[in-house]
C-alpha positions in Angstrom: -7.6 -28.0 -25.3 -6.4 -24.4 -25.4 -2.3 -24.2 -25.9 -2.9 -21.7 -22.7 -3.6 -25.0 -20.9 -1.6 -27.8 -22.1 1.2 -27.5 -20.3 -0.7 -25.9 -16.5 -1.6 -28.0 -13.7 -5.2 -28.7 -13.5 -5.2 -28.2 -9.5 -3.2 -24.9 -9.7 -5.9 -22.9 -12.5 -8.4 -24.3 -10.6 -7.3 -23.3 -7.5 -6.7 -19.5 -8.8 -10.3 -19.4 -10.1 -11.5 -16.2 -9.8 -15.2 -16.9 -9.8 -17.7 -15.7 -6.9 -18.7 -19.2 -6.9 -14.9 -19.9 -5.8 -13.8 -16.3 -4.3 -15.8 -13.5 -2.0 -15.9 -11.2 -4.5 -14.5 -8.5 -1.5 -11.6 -9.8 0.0 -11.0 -12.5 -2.9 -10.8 -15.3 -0.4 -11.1 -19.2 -1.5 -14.9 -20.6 -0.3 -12.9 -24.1 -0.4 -10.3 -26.6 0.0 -8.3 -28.2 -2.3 -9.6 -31.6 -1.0 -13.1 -30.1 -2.0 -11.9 -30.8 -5.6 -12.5 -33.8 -7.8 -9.4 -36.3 -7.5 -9.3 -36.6 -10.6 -9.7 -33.0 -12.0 -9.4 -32.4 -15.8 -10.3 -29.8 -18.6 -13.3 -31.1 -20.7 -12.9 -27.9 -22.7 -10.8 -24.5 -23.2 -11.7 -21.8 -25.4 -10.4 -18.2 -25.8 -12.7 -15.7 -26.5 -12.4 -12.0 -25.9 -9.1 -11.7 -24.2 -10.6 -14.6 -21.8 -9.6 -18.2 -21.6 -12.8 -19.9 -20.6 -12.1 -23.3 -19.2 -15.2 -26.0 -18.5 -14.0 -28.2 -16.1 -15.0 -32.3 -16.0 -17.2 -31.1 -12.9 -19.3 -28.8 -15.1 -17.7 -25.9 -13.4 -16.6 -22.9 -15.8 -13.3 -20.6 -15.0 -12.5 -17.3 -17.1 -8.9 -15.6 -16.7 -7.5 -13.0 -18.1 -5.2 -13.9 -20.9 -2.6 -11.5 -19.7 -2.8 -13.1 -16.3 -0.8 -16.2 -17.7 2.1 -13.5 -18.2 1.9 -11.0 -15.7 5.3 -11.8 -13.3 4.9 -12.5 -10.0 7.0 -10.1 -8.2 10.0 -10.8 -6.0 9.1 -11.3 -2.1 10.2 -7.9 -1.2 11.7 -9.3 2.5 15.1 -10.3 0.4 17.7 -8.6 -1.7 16.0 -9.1 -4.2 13.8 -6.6 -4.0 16.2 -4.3 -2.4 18.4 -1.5 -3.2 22.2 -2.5 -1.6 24.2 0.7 -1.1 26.9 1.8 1.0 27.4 5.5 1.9 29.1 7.1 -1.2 25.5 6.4 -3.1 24.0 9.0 -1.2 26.5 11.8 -1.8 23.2 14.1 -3.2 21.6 13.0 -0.1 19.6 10.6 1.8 15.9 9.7 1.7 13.8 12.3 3.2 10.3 14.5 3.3 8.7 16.5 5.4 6.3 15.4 7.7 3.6 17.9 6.8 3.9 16.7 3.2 4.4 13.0 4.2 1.1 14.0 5.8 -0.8 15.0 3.0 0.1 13.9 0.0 -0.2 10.4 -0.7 2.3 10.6 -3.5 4.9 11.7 -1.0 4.1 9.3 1.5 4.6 6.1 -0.7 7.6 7.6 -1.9 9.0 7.5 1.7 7.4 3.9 2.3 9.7 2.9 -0.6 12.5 4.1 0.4 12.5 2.3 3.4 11.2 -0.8 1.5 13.5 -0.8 -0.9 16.9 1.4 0.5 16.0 0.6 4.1 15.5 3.8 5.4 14.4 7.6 5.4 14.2 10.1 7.6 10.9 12.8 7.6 12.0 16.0 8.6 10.0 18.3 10.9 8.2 15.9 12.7 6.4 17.7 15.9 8.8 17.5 19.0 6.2 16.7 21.4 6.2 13.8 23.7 4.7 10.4 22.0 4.6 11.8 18.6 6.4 8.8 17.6 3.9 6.7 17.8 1.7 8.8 15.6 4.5 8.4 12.8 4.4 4.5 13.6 0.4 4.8 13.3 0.6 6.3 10.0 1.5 3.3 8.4 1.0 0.5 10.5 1.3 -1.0 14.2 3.1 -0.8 16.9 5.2 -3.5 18.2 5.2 -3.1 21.8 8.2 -4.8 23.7 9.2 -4.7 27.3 10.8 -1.8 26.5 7.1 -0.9 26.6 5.0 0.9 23.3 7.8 3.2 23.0 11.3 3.8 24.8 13.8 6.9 25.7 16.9 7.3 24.5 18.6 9.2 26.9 21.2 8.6 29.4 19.5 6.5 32.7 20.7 6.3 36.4 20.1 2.2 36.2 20.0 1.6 32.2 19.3 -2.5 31.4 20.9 -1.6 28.4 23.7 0.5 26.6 21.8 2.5 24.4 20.9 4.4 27.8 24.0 5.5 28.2 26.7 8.3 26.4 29.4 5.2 25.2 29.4 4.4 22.0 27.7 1.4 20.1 28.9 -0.4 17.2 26.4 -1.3 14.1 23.9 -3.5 15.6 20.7 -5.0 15.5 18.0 -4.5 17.9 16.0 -6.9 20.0 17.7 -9.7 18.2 16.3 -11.8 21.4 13.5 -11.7 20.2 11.4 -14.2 17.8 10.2 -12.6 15.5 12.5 -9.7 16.1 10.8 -6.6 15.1 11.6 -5.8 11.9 10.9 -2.1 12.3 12.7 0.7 14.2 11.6 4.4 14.5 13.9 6.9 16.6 12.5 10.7 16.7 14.7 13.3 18.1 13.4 15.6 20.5 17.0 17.2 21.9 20.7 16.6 20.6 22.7 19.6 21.8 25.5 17.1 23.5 28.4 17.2 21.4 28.8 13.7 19.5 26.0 11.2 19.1 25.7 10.9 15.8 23.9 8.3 13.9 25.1 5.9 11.5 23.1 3.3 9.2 25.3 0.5 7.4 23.8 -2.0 5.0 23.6 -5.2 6.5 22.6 -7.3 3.4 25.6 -5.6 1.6 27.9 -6.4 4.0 26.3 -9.9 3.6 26.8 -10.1 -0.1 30.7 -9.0 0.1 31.2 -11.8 2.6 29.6 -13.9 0.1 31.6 -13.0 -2.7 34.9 -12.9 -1.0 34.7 -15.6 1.4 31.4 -18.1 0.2 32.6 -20.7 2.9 32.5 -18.2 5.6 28.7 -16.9 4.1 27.6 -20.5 4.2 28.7 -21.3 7.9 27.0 -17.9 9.2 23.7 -18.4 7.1 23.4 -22.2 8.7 24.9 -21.8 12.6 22.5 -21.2 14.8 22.8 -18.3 17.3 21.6 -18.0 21.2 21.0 -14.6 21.0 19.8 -13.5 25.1 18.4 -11.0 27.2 17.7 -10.4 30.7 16.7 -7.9 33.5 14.6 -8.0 36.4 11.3 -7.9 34.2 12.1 -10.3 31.3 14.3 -13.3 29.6 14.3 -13.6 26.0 16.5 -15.8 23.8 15.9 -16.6 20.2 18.3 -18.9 18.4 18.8 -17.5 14.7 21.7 -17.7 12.5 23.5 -14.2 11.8 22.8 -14.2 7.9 18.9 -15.6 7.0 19.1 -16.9 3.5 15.3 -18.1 2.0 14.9 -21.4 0.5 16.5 -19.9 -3.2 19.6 -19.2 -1.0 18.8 -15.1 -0.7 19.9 -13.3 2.3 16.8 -12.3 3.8 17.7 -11.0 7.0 20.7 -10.4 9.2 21.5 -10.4 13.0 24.3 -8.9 14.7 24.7 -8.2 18.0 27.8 -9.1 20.1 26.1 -7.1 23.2 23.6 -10.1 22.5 25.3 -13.3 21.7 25.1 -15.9 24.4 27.5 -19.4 24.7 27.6 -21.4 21.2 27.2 -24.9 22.0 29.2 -26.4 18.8 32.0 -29.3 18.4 35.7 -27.0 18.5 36.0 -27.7 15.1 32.4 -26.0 14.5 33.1 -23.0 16.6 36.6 -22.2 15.4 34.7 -21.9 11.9 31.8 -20.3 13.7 34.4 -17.3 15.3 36.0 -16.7 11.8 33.6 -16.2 9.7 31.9 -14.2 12.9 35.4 -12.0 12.6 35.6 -11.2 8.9 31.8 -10.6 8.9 31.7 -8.0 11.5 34.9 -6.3 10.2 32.9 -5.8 7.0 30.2 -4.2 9.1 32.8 -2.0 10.2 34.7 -0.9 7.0 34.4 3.6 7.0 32.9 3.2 3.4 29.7 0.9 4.3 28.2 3.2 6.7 26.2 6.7 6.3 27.0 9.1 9.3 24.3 11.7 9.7 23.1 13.6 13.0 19.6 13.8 13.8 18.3 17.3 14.7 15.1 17.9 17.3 12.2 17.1 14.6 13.8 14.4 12.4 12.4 11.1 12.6 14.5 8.0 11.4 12.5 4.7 10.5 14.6 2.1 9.1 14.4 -1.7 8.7 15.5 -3.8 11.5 16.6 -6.8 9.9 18.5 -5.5 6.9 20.2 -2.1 8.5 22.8 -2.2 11.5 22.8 0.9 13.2 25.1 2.6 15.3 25.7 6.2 17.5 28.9 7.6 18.3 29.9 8.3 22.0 28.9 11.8 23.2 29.4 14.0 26.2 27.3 14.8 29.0 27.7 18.7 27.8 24.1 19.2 26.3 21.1 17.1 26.4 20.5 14.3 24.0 17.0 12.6 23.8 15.4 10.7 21.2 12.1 8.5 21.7 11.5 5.2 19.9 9.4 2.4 19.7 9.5 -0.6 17.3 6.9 -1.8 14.3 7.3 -4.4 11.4 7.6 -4.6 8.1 4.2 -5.9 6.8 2.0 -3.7 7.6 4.2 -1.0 6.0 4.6 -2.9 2.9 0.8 -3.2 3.5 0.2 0.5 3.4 2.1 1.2 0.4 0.8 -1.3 -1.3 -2.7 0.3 -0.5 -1.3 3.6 -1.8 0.4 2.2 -5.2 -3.2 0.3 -6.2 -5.1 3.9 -5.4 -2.9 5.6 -7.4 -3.1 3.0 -9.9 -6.7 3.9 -9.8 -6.4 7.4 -10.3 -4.3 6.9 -13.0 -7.1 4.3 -14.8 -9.7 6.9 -14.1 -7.7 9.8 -15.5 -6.9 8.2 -18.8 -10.8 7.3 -19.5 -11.1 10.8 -18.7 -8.5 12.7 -21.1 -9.3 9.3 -24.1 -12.4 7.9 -23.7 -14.0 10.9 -22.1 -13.1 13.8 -25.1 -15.7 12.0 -27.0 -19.3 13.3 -27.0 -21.6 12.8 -24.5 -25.0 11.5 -25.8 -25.6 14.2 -28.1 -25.2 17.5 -25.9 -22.7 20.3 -27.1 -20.0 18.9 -24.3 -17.7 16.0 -24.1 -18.1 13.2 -21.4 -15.2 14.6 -19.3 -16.4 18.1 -19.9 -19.5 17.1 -18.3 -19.1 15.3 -15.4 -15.7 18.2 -15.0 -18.9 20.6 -14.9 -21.2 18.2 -12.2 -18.3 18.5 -9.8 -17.7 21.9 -10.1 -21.1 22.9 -9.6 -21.2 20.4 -6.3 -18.0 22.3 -5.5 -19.6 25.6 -5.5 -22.8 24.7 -4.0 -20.8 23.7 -1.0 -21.1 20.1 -0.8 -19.0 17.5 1.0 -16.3 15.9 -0.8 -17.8 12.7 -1.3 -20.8 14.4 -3.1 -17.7 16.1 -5.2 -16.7 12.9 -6.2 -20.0 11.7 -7.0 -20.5 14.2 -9.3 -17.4 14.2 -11.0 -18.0 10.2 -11.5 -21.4 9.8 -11.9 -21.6 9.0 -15.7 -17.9 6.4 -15.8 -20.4 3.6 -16.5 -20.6 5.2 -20.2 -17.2 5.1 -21.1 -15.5 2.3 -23.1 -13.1 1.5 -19.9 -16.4 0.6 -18.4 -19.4 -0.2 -20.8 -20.1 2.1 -23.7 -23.3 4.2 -23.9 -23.8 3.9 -27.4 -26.5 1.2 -26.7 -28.0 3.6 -24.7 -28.7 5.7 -27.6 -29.7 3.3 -30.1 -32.3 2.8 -27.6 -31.0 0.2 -25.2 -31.0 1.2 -21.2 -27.2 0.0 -20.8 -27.6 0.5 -16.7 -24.7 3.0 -16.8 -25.0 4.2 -13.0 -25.5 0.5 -11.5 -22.6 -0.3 -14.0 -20.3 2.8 -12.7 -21.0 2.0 -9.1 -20.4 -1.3 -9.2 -17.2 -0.8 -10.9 -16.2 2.5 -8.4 -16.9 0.4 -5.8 -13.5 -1.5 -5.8 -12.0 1.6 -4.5 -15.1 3.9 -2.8 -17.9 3.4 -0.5 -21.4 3.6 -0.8 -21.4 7.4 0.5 -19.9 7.9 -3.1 -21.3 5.0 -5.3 -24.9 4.8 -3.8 -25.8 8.8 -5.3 -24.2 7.5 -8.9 -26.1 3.8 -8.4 -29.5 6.7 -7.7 -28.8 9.4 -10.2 -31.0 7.8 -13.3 -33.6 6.8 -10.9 -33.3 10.6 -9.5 -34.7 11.9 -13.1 -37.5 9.8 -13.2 -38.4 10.5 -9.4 -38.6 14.5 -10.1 -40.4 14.3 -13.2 -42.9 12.4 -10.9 -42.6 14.8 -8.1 -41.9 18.2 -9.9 -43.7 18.6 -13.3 -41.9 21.7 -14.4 -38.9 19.1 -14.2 -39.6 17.4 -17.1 -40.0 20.5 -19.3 -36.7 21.8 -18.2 -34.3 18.6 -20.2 -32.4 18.7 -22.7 -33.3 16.8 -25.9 -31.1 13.8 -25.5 -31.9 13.7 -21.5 -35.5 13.5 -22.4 -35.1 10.6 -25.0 -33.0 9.0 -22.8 -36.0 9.2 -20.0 -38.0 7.3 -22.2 -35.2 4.7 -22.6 -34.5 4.5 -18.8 -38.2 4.0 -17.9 -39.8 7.1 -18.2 -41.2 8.8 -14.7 -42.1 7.4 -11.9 -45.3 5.9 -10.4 -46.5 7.5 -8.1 -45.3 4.3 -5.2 -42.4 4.2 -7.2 -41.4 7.8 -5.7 -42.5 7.4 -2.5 -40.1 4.2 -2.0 -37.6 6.0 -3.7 -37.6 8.8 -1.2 -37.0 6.8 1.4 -33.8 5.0 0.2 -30.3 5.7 1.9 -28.9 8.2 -0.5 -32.1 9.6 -2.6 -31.1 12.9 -1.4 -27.7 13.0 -2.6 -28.7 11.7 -6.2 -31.2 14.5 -6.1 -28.9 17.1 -5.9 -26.5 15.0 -8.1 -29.2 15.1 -10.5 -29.9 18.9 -10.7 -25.8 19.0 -11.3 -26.0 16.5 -14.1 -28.8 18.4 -15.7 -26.8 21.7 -15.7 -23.7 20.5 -16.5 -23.9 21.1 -20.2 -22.9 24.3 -21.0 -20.6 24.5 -23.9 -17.2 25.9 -24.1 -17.1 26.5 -20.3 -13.9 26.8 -18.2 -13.7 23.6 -17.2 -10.8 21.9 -14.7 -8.6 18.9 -15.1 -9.6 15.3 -13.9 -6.0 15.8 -12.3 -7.9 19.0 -9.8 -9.4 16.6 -8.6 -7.1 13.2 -7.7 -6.3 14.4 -4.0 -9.6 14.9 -3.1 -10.5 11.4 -4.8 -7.8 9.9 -2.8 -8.7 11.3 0.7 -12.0 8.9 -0.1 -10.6 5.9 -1.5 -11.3 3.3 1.5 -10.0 0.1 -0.4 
């Protein structure tokens, strides 16, 4: 047995098999239960070979993992402080998080940089958001869902004849949590300002799980009661009765604070022994005062445009009192955490990507390219630009740019395709692209080969027009088409495409031609990534 082995559970390898025996290669979900395994599971052999560990199971099933999978770290669950950034306001003397919402917009790069923040500080604000009615939710729709309440899909902020609540009025409110009635409480909050000419209203932000870890480090007993005292946290109007009983510091099952209520507008009647409730109200006392303390909590004022979206369950916020001399209106509605953690998690792998494809770009791709007077990357540099210029839609771009990846070493080499071995480089490439494109992109690559052969079939002056290398490599590949063989090829989804691919291939070989960088090219790679 393999020392990678000796010491793993049997159930718990087997049970990450990666196989598309075991896994939809697509979404990576499991085609079966744990009960579908043997009871008595057992290695009957383990071998590594090639940076693999190859496991034969006493089933006759076979696994192969990665050996670096055995040591990659499974990250923190970013929902508790560890995987947060605690601050109070002096840490953001420079300034606070913040872009502007026609760069959050448009540049992936700058969008995950504000999805962080928020992930990991709580909060940022974008800056010039639109001040048009609703345009909050388009903010929440960037990056996820939103939560509608019965505050409806979004709510005004402004001072009501007949407010349920006293956020629709001018008094001022204390650091708080929203909805904290509510089970699950929503876990985001997003409050764009359309008017703030009244004088006061400012916003403040303090850092709930900070105030949390100072009540755990200067009174533990306290931290302890308010992380295992259960809550009745109500609401009611004419249209609705919540209640949700939480306790006002969430601590996980490793004892990290995951998520914090406070509320006093909120709070119903405890039910609790005396002795429980006299503990209850003192550690409820030296809690909130913490909340309170001037250096925990970042004042700023939000001006018509800026958009605030912080976490709901980490960040208490509050709003000074202001007077009825101006207008003050802000619109907000509520979404959760997921599904931004979702989206710039989406973001991080594409760049990721990028990042892959750029490096066998500038390594493996400044070695030659099957015997023509260019490198690899100069090549397919040269395919995109002439799709560019001819004036074809970005995926075509792309597909140019792309089309020969299944030659490099990231992929599969084409050195057997010169020694006279057809190594399938553009099913190879699309398969591969296709973790991160769709077929509007891969299919032309998948095609291009196959696009030689057909016009050599269907135009003979083709033929004559290759280089050397392209014409031994036709021989390799198959030679022309029958005549059949064309006609069915016409007819497939994308045969057009790789034709015109094709005729970019074929001229993209001119030597010591301007050429741009792969990195000319990552935003429009990105506006196509669909995985």
């Amino acid at each position: 047995m393999s020392d990678a082995t000796a010491s793993l559970s049997p159930y718990w390898l087997r049970d990450n098999c990666g196989c598309p025996d075991c896994r939809d290669p697509r979404n990576g979900q499991k085609y079966f239960q744990i009960t579908d395994l043997p009871a008595e599971l057992s290695i009957a052999a383990a071998t590594e070979l090639n940076g693999r560990l190859e496991v034969l199971w006493n089933d006759g099933h076979r696994s192969r993992y990665p050996l670096d999978w055995f040591t990659t770290e499974v990250e923190d669950d970013r929902r508790t402080e560890a995987g947060k950034r605690l601050w109070q306001a002096a840490d953001f003397a420079a300034g606070i998080p913040e872009a502007r919402w026609a760069d959050y917009s448009t540049d992936p790069a700058e969008q995950a940089a504000v999805l962080r923040a928020v992930q990991r500080l709580g909060f940022a604000v974008l800056r010039e958001v639109p001040t048009v009615d609703r345009q909050v939710l388009a903010v929440a729709g960037s990056f996820g869902y939103v939560r509608t309440t019965n505050y409806g899909e979004l709510f005004d902020v402004r001072i009501e004849p007949d407010p349920n609540n006293l956020a629709f009025t001018s008094a001022e409110i204390a650091p708080h949590t929203d909805n904290p009635y509510r089970d699950p409480v929503p876990t985001l909050q997003l409050l764009h300002c359309l008017e703030n000419s009244a004088t006061g209203g400012d916003s403040g932000l303090v850092d709930g799980f900070r105030a949390a870890a100072l009540l755990r480090a200067q009174a533990p007993e306290d931290f302890a009661v308010l992380t295992r005292t259960l809550v009745p946290f109500t609401f009611r109007d004419r249209s609705a009765e919540l209640h949700a009983d939480r306790p006002l510091i969430d601590v996980d099952p490793l004892g990290r604070i995951r998520e914090v209520r406070l509320n006093n507008r909120s709070i119903g009647r405890l039910q609790l022994p005396a002795t429980e409730l006299t503990a209850f109200y003192s550690a409820y006392r030296k809690f909130a005062e913490i909340t309170l303390r001037p250096a925990l909590r970042l004042d700023f004022r939000l001006a018509p445009g800026d958009c605030l979206i912080f976490d709901n369950t980490r960040l208490l916020h509050a709003r000074t009192a202001f007077e009825q001399d101006g207008r003050r209106h802000l619109q907000g509605c509520y979404a959760d955490l997921d599904s931004l953690s979702s989206t710039l998690a989406v973001l991080d792998r594409r760049a990721a990507a990028l990042d892959e494809l750029q490096t066998l770009f500038e390594v493996e791709g400044a070695g030659e390219y099957l015997g023509e007077a260019v490198t690899q990357a100069e090549h397919m540099l040269q395919a995109a630009v002439l799709a560019q210029r001819s004036g074809a839609p970005d995926h075509l771009v792309a597909a140019a740019l792309l089309h020969d990846i299944g030659h490099f070493k990231g992929v599969v080499t084409g050195r057997q395709l010169m020694l006279g071995q057809d190594n399938r480089h553009s099913d190879t490439g699309a398969d591969w692209l296709a973790q991160w494109f769709g077929p509007e992109v891969t299919e032309p690559i998948r095609l291009h080969v196959a696009a030689k052969r057909y016009l050599c079939t269907v135009e003979p002056a083709y033929r004559a027009q290759l280089s050397e290398a392209s014409e031994y490599t036709l021989r390799v590949q198959g030679g022309p088409m029958g005549a059949e063989q064309a006609a069915a090829f016409a007819e497939l989804p994308g045969a057009a495409d790789a034709v015109a691919l094709r005729r970019w291939d074929d001229q993209a070989k001119v030597a010591d031609a301007a050429t741009p960088t792969f990195a000319e090219f990552r935003e429009l790679l990105a506006g196509l990534m669909d995985h």
